[in-house]
C-alpha positions in Angstrom: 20.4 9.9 9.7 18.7 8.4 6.3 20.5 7.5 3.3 19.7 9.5 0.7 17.9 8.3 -2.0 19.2 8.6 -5.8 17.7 9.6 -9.3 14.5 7.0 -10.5 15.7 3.9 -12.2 14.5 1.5 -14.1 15.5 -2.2 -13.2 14.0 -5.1 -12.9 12.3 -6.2 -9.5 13.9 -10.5 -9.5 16.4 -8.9 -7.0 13.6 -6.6 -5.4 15.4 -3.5 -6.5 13.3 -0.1 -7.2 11.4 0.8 -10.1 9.9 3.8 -10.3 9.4 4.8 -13.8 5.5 4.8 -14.6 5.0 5.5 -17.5 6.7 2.4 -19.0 4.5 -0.8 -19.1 4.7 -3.6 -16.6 7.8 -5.7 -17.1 7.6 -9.3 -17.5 9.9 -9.7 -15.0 7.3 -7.3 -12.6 4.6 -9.6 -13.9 6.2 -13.0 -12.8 7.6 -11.4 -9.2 4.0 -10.3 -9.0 2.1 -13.6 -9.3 5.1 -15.2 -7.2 4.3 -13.4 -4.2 0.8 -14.0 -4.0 -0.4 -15.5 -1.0 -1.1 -19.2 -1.5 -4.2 -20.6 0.1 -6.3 -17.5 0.1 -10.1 -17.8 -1.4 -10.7 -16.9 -4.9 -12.5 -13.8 -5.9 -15.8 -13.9 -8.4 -13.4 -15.1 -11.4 -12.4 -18.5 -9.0 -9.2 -18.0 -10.2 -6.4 -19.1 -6.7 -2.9 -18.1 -6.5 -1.7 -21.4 -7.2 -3.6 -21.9 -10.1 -1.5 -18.4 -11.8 1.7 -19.8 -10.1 1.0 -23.2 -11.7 0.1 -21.7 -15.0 4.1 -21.2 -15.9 5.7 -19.2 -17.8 3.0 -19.5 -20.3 0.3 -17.4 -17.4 3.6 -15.2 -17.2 3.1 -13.9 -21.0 -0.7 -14.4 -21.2 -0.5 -11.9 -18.1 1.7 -9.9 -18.8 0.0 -9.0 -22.1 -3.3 -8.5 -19.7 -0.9 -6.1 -17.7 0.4 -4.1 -20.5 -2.7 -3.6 -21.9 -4.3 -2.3 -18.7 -0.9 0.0 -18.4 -1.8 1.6 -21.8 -5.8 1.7 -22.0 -6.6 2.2 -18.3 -9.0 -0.2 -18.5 -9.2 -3.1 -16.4 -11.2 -6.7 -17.4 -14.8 -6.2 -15.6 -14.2 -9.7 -13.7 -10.9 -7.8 -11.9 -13.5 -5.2 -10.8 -15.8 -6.9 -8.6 -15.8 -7.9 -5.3 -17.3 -10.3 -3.1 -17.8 -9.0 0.6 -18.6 -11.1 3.3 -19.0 -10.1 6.8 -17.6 -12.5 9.6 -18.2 -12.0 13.0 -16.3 -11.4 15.9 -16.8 -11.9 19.3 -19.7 -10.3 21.9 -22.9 -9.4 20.8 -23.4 -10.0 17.5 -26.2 -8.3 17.6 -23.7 -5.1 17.6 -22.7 -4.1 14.1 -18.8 -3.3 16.0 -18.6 -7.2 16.7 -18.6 -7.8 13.1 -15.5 -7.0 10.3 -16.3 -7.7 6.7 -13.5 -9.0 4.1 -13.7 -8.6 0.1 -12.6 -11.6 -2.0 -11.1 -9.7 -5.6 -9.8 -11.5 -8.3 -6.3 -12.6 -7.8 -5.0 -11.4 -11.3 -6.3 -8.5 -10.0 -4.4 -8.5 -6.9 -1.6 -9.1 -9.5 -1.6 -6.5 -11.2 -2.2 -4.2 -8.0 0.8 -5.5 -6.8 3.2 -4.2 -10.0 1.3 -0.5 -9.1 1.8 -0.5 -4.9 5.8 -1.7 -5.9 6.3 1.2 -8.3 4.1 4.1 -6.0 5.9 2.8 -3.0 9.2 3.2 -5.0 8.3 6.5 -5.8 7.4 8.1 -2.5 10.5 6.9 -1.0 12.2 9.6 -3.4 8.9 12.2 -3.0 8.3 11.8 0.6 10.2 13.9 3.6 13.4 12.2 4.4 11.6 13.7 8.1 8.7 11.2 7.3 8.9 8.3 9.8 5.8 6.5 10.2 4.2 4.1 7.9 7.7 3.9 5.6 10.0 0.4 5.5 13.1 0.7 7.7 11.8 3.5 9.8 9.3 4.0 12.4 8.4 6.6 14.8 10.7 5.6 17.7 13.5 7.7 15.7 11.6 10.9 16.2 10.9 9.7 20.2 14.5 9.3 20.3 15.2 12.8 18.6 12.6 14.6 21.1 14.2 13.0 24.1 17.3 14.4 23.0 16.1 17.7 22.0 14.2 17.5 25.6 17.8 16.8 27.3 19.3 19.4 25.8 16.9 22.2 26.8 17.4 21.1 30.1 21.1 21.1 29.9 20.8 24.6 28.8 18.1 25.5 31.4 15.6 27.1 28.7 12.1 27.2 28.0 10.9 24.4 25.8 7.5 24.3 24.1 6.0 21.2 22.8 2.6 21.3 20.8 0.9 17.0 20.1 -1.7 16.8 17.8 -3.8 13.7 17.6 -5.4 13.3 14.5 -6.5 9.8 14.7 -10.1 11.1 15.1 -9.5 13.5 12.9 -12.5 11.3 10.4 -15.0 11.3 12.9 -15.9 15.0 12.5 -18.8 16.5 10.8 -18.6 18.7 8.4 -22.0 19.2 7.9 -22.5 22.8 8.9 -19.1 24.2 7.9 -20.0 23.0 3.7 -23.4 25.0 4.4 -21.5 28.0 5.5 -19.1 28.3 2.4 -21.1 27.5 -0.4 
């Protein structure tokens, strides 16, 4: 039903293939595909540094970044301006007197978002090979209407066969809202 995915490669990402090795530093290629799909007209983060100011910065930004990059890749340290955040919180409507009728946003450096966006393209990469070829939700090309159409099918045929079929759903969407409070107290 899923193709079945091959060894890790290493290619560049201009025609949006896979990468997957980490340990080797960012391309240049990663760096410039990076700033090229930032969002353009998004608000700067603390550094005031837009989008279009790293696209317009040419293919000189390309190598100033993608020394950044690579030097990020092999220290594991990032510049302190990538690190903050400006949050603001914007309402929504109803009473806003109701801390649910609000959502807050961050603002983070665009070279930041940058860089982020050579790690997500190399993790997501990665779990394609790692994850359960069973594994619908929340994975490109595949959704959880494949395993609706499986069970109906699995249902059909159970009562083709006139047997006994069991089904167990577990929602685990609240599964954060519990308190764990008393259990820790118990087991420490």
């Amino acid at each position: 039903m899923f193709a079945n995915t091959s060894e890790p490669k290493q290619t560049a990402v201009d025609n949006n293939e896979s990468f997957t090795d980490t340990e080797l530093e960012p391309l240049r290629s990663e760096v410039q595909w990076a700033i090229n799909s930032l969002k353009d007209g998004k608000s700067a983060g603390c550094d005031e540094i837009t989008a279009e100011m790293l696209k317009a910065s040419g293919e000189a930004g390309i190598t100033y970044y993608h020394e950044i990059c690579t030097k990020i890749w092999k220290t594991g340290e990032w510049p302190e301006e990538w690190k903050r955040a400006v949050f603001i919180i914007l309402p929504k409507k109803g009473d806003l007197q109701l801390c649910s009728n609000h959502r807050t946003i961050s603002l983070i450096s665009h070279p930041s978002k940058m860089m982020l966006k050579i790690i997500i393209k190399r993790l997501k990469n990665i779990l394609e090979t790692e994850v359960s070829k069973t594994q619908a939700g929340f994975r490109k090309g595949r959704g959880t209407r494949d395993h609706i159409f499986n069970l109906r099918n699995i249902i059909e045929k159970f009562r083709e066969i006139d047997e006994e079929l069991h089904i167990c759903f577990i929602d685990y969407s609240k599964g954060s809202t519990v308190s764990y409070t008393n259990t820790y107290g118990k087991h420490s």
